[in-house]
KEMIPA-633445 format. One line per field, with one value per residue (C-alpha): residue in one letter; residue number from 1; x, y, z. Coordinates in steps of 0.001 Angstrom, whole numbers, plus 500000, padded with zeros to 6 digits. Each point is the difference from the previous one (the first is absolute). Last residue first. Example, Ala and Ser with C-alpha at 12.3 -4.5 7.8 and 13.67 -1.06 7.14 Angstrom:
BEGIN
type s  a
seq 2  1
x 513670  498630
y 498940  496560
z 507140  500660
//
This chain:
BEGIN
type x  x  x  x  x  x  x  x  x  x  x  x  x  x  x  x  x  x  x  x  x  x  x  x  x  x  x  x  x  x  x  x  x  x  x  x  x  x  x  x  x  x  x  x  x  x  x  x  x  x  x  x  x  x  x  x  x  x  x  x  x  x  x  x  x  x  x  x  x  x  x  x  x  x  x  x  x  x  x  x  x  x  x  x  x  x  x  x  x  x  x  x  x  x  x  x  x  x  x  x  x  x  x  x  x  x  x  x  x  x  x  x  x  x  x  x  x  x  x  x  x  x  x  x  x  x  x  x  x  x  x  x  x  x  x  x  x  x  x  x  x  x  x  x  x  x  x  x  x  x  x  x  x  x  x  x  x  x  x  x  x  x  x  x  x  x  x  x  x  x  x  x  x  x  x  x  x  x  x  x  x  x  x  x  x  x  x  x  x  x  x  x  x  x  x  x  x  x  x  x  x  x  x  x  x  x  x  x  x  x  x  x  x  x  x  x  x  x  x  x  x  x  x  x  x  x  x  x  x  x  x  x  x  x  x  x  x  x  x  x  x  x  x  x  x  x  x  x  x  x  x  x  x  x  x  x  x  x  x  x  x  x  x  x  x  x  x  x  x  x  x  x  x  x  x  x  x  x  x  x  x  x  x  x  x  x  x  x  x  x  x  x  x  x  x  x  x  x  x  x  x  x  x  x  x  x  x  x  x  x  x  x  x  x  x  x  x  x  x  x  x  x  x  x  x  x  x  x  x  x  x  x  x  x  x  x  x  x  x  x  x  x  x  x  x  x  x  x  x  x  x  x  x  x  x  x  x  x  x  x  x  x  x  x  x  x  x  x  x  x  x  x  x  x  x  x  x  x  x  x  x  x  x  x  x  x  x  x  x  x  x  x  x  x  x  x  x  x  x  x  x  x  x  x  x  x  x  x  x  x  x  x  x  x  x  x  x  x  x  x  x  x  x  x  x  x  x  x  x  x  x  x  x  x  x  x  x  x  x  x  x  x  x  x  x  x  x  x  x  x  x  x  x  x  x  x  x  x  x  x  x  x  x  x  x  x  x  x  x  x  x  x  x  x  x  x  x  x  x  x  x  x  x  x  x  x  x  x  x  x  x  x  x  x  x  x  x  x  x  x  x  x  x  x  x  x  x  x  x  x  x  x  x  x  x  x  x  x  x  x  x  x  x  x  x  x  x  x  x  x  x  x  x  x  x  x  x  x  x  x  x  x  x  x  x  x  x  x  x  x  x  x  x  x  x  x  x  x  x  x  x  x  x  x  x  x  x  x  x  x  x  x  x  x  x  x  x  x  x  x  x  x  x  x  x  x  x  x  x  x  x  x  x  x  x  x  x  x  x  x  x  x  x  x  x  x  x  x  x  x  x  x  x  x  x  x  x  x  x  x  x  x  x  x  x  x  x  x  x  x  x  x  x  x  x  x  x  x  x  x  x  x
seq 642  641  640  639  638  637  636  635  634  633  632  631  630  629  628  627  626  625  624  623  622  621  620  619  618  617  616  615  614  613  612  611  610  609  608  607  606  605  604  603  602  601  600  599  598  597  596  595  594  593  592  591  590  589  588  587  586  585  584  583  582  581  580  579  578  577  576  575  574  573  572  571  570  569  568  567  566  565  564  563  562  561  560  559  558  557  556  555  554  553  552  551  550  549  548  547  546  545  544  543  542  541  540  539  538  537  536  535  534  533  532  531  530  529  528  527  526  525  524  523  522  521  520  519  518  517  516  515  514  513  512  511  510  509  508  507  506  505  504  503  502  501  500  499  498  497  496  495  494  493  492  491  490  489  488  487  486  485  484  483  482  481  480  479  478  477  476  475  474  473  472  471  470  469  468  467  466  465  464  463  462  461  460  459  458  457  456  455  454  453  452  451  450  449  448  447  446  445  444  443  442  441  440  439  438  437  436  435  434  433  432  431  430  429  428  427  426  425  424  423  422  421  420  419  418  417  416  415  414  413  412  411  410  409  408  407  406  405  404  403  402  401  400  399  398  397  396  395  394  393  392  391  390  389  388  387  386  385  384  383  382  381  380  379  378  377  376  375  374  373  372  371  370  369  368  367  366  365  364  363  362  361  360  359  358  357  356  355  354  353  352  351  350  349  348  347  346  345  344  343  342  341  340  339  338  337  336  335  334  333  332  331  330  329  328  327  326  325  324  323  322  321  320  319  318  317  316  315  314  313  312  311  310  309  308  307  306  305  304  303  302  301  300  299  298  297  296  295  294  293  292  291  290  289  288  287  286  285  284  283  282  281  280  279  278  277  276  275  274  273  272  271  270  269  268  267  266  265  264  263  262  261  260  259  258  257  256  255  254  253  252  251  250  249  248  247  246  245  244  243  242  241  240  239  238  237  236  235  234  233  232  231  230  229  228  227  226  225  224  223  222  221  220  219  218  217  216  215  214  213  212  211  210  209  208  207  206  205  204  203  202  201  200  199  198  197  196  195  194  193  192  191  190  189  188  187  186  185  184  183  182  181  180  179  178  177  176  175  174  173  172  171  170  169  168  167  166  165  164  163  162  161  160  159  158  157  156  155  154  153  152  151  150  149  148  147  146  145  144  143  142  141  140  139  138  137  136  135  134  133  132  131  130  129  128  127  126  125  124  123  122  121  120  119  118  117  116  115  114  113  112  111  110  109  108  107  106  105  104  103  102  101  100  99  98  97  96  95  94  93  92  91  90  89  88  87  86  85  84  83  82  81  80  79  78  77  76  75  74  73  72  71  70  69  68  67  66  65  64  63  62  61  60  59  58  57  56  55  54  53  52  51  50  49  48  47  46  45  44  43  42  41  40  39  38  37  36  35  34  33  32  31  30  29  28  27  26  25  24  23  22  21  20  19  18  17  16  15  14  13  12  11  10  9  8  7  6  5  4  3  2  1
x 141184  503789  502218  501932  503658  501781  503906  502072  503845  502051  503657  504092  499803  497455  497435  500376  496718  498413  497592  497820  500040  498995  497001  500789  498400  503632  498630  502345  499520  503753  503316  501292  497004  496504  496605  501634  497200  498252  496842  499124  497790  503614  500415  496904  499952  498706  500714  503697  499912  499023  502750  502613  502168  503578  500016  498361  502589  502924  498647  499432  503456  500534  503034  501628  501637  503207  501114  497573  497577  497262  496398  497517  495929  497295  496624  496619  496777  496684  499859  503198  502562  503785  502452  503792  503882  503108  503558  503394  499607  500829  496513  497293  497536  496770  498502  496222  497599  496220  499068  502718  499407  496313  500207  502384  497588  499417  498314  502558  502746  497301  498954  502904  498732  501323  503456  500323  499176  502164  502742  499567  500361  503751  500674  498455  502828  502839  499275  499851  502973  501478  496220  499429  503521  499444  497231  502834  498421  501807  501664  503729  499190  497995  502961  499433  499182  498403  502505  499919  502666  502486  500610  499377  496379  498485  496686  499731  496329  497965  501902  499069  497958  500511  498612  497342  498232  497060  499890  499902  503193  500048  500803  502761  501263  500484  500730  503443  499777  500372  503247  501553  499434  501084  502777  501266  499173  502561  502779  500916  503276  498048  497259  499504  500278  498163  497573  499857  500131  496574  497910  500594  502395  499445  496050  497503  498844  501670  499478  496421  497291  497560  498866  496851  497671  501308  497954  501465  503705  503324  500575  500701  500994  501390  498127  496940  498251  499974  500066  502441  497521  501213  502417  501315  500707  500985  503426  500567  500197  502177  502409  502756  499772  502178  500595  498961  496349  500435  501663  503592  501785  501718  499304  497232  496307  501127  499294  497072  497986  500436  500753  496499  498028  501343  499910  495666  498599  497444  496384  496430  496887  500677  499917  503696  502116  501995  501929  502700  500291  497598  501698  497875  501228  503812  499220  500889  502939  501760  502718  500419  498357  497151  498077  497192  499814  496440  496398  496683  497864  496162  497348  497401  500391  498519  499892  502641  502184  498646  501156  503095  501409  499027  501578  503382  499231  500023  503244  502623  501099  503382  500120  497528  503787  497953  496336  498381  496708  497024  496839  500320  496650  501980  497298  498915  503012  502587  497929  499350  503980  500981  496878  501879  503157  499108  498250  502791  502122  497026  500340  503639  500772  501445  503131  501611  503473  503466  503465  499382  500260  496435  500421  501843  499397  500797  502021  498723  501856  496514  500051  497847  496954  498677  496435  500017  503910  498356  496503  499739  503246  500403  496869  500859  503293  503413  500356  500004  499818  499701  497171  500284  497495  497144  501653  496837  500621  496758  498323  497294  497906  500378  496718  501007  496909  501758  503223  497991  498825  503153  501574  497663  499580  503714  499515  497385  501757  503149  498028  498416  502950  501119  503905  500459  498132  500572  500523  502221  502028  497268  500074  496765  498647  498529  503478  501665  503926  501083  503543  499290  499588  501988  501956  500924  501395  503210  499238  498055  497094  497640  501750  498273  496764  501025  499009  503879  500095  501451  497358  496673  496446  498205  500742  502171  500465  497027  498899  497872  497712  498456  503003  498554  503135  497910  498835  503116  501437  496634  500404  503875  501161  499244  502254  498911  503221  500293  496219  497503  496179  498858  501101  499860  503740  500425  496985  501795  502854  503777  499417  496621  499885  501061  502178  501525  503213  500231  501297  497366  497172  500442  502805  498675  496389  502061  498955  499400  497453  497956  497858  496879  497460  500153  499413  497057  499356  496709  501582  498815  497266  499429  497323  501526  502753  498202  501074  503414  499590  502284  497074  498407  503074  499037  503639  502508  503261  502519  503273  503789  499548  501853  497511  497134  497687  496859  498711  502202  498940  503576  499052  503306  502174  501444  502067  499633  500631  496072  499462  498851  497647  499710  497575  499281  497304  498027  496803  499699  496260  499040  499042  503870  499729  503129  500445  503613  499729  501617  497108  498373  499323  502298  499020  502350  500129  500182  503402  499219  503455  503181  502233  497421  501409  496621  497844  497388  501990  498304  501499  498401  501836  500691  500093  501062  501378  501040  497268  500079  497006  498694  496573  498372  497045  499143  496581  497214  501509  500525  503452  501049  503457  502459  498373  496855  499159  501230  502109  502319  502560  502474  503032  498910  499715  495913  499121  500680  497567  501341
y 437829  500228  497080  497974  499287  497479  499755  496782  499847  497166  499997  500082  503901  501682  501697  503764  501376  503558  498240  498611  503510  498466  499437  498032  496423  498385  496764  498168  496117  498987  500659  501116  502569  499546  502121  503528  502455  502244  502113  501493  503144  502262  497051  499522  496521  498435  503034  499832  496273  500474  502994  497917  500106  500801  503507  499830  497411  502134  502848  497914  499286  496759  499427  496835  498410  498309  496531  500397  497246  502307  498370  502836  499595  502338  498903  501534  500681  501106  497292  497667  502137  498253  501705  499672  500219  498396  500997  499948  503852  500454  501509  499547  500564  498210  496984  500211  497097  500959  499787  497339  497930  500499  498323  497851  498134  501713  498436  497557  502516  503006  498784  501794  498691  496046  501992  501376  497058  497514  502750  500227  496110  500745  503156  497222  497312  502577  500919  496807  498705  498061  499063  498651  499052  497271  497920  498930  498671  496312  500139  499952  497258  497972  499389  500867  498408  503228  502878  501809  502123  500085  503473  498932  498996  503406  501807  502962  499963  500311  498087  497171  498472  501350  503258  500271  503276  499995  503245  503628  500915  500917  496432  499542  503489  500354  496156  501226  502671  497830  497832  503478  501270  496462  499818  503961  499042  496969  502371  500031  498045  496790  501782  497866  496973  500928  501099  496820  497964  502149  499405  496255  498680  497840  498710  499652  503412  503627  503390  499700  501605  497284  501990  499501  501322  503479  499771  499619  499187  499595  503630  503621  502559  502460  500539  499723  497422  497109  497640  499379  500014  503920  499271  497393  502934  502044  497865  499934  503275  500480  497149  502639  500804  496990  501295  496222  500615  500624  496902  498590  496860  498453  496271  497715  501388  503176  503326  500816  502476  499455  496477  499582  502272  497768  496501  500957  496406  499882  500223  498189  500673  500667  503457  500353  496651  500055  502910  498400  496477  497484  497421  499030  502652  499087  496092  497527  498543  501493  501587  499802  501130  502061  503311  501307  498905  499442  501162  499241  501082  498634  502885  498901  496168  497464  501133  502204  496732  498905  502931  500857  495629  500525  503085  498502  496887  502286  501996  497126  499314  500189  503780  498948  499014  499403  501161  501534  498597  501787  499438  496223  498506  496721  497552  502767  501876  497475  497705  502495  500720  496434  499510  503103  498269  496705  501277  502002  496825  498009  502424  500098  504020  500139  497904  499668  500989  498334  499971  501935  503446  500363  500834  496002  499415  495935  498657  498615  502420  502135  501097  497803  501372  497221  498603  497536  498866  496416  499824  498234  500149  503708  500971  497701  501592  498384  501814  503054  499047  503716  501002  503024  503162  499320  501382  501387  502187  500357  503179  500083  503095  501941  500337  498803  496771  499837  499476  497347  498439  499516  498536  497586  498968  498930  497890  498547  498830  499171  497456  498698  498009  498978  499387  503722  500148  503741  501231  502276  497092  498488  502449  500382  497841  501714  500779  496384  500474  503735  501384  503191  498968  502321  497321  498738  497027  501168  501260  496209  501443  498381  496827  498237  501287  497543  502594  499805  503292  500173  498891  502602  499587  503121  502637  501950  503328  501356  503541  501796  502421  503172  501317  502056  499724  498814  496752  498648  500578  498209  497432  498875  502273  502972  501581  499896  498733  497337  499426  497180  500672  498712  496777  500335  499466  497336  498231  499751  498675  501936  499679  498467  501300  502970  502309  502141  499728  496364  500527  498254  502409  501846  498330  496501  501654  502251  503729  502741  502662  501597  503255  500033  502600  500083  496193  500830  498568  498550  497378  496369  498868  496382  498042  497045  499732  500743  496809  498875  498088  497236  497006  501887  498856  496446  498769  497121  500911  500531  497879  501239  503656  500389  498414  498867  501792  502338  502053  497741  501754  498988  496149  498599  497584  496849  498932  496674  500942  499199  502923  499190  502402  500687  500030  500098  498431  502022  500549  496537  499971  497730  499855  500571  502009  500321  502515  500489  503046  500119  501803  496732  498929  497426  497433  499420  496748  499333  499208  498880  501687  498680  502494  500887  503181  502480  496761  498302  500250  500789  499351  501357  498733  501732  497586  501457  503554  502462  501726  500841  501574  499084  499174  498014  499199  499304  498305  499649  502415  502503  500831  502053  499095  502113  501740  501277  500131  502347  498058  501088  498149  502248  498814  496310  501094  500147  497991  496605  500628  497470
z 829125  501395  498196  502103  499063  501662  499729  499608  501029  499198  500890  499313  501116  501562  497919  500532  499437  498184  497680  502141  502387  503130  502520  502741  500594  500403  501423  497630  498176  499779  501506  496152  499428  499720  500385  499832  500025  497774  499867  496594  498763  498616  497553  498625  499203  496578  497661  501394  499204  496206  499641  501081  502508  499166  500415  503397  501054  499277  501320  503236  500051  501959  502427  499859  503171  498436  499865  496689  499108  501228  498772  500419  499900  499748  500597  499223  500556  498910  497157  500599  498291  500462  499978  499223  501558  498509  501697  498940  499242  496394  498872  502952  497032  502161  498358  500178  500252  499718  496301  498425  503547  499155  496682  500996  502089  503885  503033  501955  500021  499804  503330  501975  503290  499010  498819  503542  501714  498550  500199  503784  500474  497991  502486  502884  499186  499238  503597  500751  499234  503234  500743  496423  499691  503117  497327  498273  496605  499080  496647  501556  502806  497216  498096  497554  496447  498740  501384  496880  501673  502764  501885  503251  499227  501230  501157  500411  502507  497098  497151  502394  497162  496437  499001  497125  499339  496850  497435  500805  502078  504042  501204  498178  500482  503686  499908  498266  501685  503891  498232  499325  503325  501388  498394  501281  503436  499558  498834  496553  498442  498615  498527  496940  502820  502669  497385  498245  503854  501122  496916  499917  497374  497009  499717  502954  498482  500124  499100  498971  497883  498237  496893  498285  502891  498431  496624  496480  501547  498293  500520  498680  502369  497969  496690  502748  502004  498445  503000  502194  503025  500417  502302  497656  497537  502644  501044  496216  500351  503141  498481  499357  503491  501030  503295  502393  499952  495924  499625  500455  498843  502375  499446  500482  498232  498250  500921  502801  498904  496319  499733  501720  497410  497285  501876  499798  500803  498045  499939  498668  498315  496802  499186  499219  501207  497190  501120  502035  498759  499892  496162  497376  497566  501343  498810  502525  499729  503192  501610  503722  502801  498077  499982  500967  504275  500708  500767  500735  502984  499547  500776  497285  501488  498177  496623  500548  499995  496879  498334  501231  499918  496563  499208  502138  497232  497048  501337  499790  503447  500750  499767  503559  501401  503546  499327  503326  500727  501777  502151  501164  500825  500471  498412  497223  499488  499758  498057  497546  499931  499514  497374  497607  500680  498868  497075  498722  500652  497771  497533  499461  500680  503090  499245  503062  501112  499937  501567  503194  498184  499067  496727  499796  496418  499923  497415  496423  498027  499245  503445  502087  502499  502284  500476  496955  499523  501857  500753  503482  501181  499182  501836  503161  500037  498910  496517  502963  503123  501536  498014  497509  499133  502482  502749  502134  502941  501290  501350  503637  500904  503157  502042  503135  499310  496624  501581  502737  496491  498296  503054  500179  496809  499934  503233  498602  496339  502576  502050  496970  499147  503684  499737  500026  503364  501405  496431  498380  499070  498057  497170  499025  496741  497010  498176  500533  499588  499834  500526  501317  503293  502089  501406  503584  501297  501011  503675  500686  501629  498006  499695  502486  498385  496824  497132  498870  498011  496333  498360  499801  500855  500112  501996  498223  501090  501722  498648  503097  498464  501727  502631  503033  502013  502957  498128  498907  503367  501292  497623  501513  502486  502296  502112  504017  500622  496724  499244  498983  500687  496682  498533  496174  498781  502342  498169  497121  501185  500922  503867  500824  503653  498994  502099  497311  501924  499826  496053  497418  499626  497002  498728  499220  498221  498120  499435  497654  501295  497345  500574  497460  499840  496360  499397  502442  503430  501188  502238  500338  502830  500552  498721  498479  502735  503443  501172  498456  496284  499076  500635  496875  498544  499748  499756  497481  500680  497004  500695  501118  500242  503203  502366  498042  497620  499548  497412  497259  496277  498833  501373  501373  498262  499472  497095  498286  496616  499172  503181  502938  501691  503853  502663  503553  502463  502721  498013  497696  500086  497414  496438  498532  496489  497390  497954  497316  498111  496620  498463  498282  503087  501464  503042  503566  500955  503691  502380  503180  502678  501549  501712  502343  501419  499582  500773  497705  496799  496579  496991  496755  496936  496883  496834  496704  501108  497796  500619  503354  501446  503522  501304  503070  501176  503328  500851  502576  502783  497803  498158  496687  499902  497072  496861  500023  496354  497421  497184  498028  497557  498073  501104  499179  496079  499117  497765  501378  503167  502554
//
């Protein structure tokens, strides 16, 4: 070991983990501490007997070792000098339920058409995300996949419910962009044995990480085959590609769900965790402990994890679970070698933390510090504000909070600095992730049902249809969680993450019992894709083209948006009352800049959108002379006469 530098500090950037060819396998880990590491490789995954080889020290604290023969097929594990066995952290392939690291030729992993296969040409700004878990998606008999709840039963085309479309081709027809998978690599708390698979209790989210590079093996069709799942995986990622929707991972990078028991922890004690100056654990991620992001060779780790991710997986995006969690030099250095490869990749996270923490506030991604940098946020602000708090009764401005109407705007406008109003976290609208609910606390459809306890069911389902209404008609990125189009609900239970599977599981039935909410929601897809300036316009051009109409008290928010010789005017009613619009009003609150940009007496107008969706109202009308119904969305086309 190098003596002057402390064991901490040590660095080293080779390829860590197996590097294997047919002639030779070498191997590298780093643990310090460590006097004698051994190598012991087992020719079968349940051999409980394996040939143990000894393991050499650089001066780095990395233990390599080199095997000249073929061992593809065999599996591995390192002994530690106190006699503990582990798993390799860089593992790309393992044994059923994590037990030992597999030893593959992944070019054996790849499906036909793989290396040459098509991948969308979709913008960060263009983007559409569509939450979803690989389990849920597919796993009730109603979505009529062969592969129920796999990877591949996500992809299987041609599956309906009475002529109602299911799986990929549901995905597809709603016209989303991005598809962010939960966890899908390989987690704990699932029993991969496929005779378990439809055990109703075994179920999990998977945010409680074991080997970050391997798939979970319970999402494939052979989890006792190690290269089955790696295939199966690459399969699904291409057909998505090949539908032209782009593929986001759910990394958790900020604790692992061993703890001092991981691999990590057992091979470099007190290195990979945080500890408050006492001694004890920090535990920001609220399961007892998180990860220290910024020892090197953890930075390191999680800089390779996400190259590997995008360059054997062809992945498009991740999403950063507790990303407060990870101290803002590596997220700059995940940004910039990322767009390295991939000028389009997705990135974004939650900016804040699960628990309190020891690392230092200056270090810490919270709302804000993402300015200019190449990645977004989750934006809780603008979600509190249309929808009220997260699992109680608190109301929003959907629900007759009006005093949230501005801060209602302000994410309208991409929350970016717009004016001594509407002033932001964002430098640019891609910045902010827009949302009113993720996998996390309740589902859209329960929090309303809930806030709203006393209304009629039409009344829910007005408020439920704004709140998309204005998600999907705001500068900046929408999210909405799977099923969220067809209402959704998990009887009122949240953070459903260790099931069971019979409350995750997506009932395909409420796409045909909800369908009209289904196609209003479809509609919305396609009205903000023909609205370009969504996916077009900076802040610069939001400042110059976005206009706030002076509806005064009314508990209503209306705007325009200037694209060029057109326009769009759009009303948000939050009122239980239809709303009528004084056109004196509105010309006194326009601005002098728009009025020189459309002549008002040389326009032709017609209503575009209201609360049943896209409209075939081609009549001309007075724009400014309307009575927007209540509870709704209402969007108003302005062409401009040449």
């Amino acid at each position: 070991m190098n003596l002057k530098i402390k064991p901490h500090e040590l660095f080293s950037d080779v390829e860590m983990g197996l590097i294997y060819s047919k002639e030779e396998s070498t191997f590298r880990v780093f643990s310090p501490p460590n006097k004698d590491l051994k190598l012991r490789i087992y020719d079968k995954a349940d051999d409980i007997v394996g040939n143990d080889y000894d393991m050499i020290k650089d001066v780095n604290g990395i233990f390599h070792a080199t095997i000249k023969e073929d061992l593809k097929g065999k599996f591995y594990t390192y002994i530690t000098d106190g006699d503990s066995e582990v798993t390799d952290p860089y593992s790309v392939a393992a044994s059923l339920n994590s037990e030992k690291t597999a030893i593959i030729d992944l070019k054996e992993t790849n499906p036909p058409g793989w290396d040459n296969h098509h991948r969308p040409n979709i913008k960060v700004s263009e983007a559409i995300i569509y939450e979803m878990h690989i389990k849920d998606f597919t796993y009730s008999t109603n979505s009529n996949a062969k592969n129920r709840g796999k990877f591949l039963g996500v992809v299987e085309s041609g599956k309906n419910l009475q002529g109602y479309s299911t799986g990929i081709d549901h995905l597809v027809e709603m016209g989303i962009t991005h598809v962010h998978l939960m966890p899908i690599y390989d987690y704990l708390t699932v029993d991969e044995r496929e005779e378990k698979f439809f055990v109703d209790e075994n179920y999990n989210w998977g945010y409680d990480p074991e080997l970050f590079n391997v798939p979970e093996g319970s999402y494939s069709t052979k989890p006792e085959c190690p290269k089955n799942r790696i295939f199966e995986l690459k399969t699904m990622i291409m057909k998505l590609h090949e539908a032209g929707i782009k593929v986001v991972l759910d990394v958790v990078y900020n604790h692992v769900y061993r703890g001092k028991r991981s691999n990590f922890e057992s091979l470099f004690p007190s290195y990979y965790l945080r500890y408050r100056y006492d001694g004890t654990l920090s535990n920001g991620a609220g399961v007892g402990t998180e990860m220290d992001t910024q020892r090197p060779m953890y930075r390191k780790f999680i800089l390779d994890s996400v190259r590997y991710w995008m360059e054997e997986y062809k992945v498009d995006g991740f999403r950063f679970d507790l990303m407060g969690l990870i101290d803002i030099d590596t997220m700059e250095s995940v940004i910039k070698m990322a767009k390295k490869i991939d000028k389009d990749v997705l990135i974004y996270g939650e900016p804040w933390t699960g628990g309190y923490t020891t690392l230092d506030d200056r270090k810490m991604i919270t709302k804000g510090s993402q300015k200019n940098k190449g990645y977004s946020c989750f934006n809780d602000t603008f979600r509190d504000c249309i929808k009220g708090d997260n699992n109680g009764r608190g109301l929003g401005f959907v629900m007759g909070d009006f005093n949230k109407k501005i801060c209602v705007e302000q994410g309208i406008s991409g929350s970016i600095h717009f004016d001594s109003l509407h002033n932001g976290f964002a430098f640019n609208p891609t910045e902010s992730i827009n949302y009113a609910n993720s996998h996390d606390d309740l589902i859209l459809s329960d929090k309303i049902n809930l806030a709203l306890k006393e209304a009629d069911e039409s009344t829910k389902i007005d408020v439920n249809k704004l709140t998309h209404g204005i998600l999907f008609t705001s500068f900046g990125i929408p999210f909405i969680h799977e099923g969220n189009e067809f209402l959704r609900s998990k009887n009122g239970i949240s953070n459903t993450y260790n099931g069971p599977t019979s409350l995750n599981a997506i009932d395909w039935s409420l796409k045909i019992e909800n369908n009209e909410f289904y196609e209003y929601v479809k509609d919305l897809i396609s009205l903000r894709k023909t609205i370009t300036a969504f996916a077009k316009y900076d802040r610069i051009d939001i400042r110059n083209n976005l206009f706030f109409l002076d509806l005064k008290l009314n508990p209503m928010l209306g705007y325009v948006i200037v694209q060029q010789d057109e326009a769009y005017v759009i009303y948000h009613n939050a009122s239980i009352k239809d709303i009528y619009v004084d056109p004196n009003r509105v010309l006194k609150s326009l601005s002098k800049d728009y009025k020189n940009k459309v002549s008002l007496e040389n326009v032709e107008v017609t209503k575009i959108f209201d609360k049943n969706g896209l409209t075939n109202d081609f009549r001309e009308i007075n724009i400014f002379d309307v009575v927007v119904q209540k509870l709704s969305t209402e969007v108003f086309y302005i062409k401009i006469k040449k």
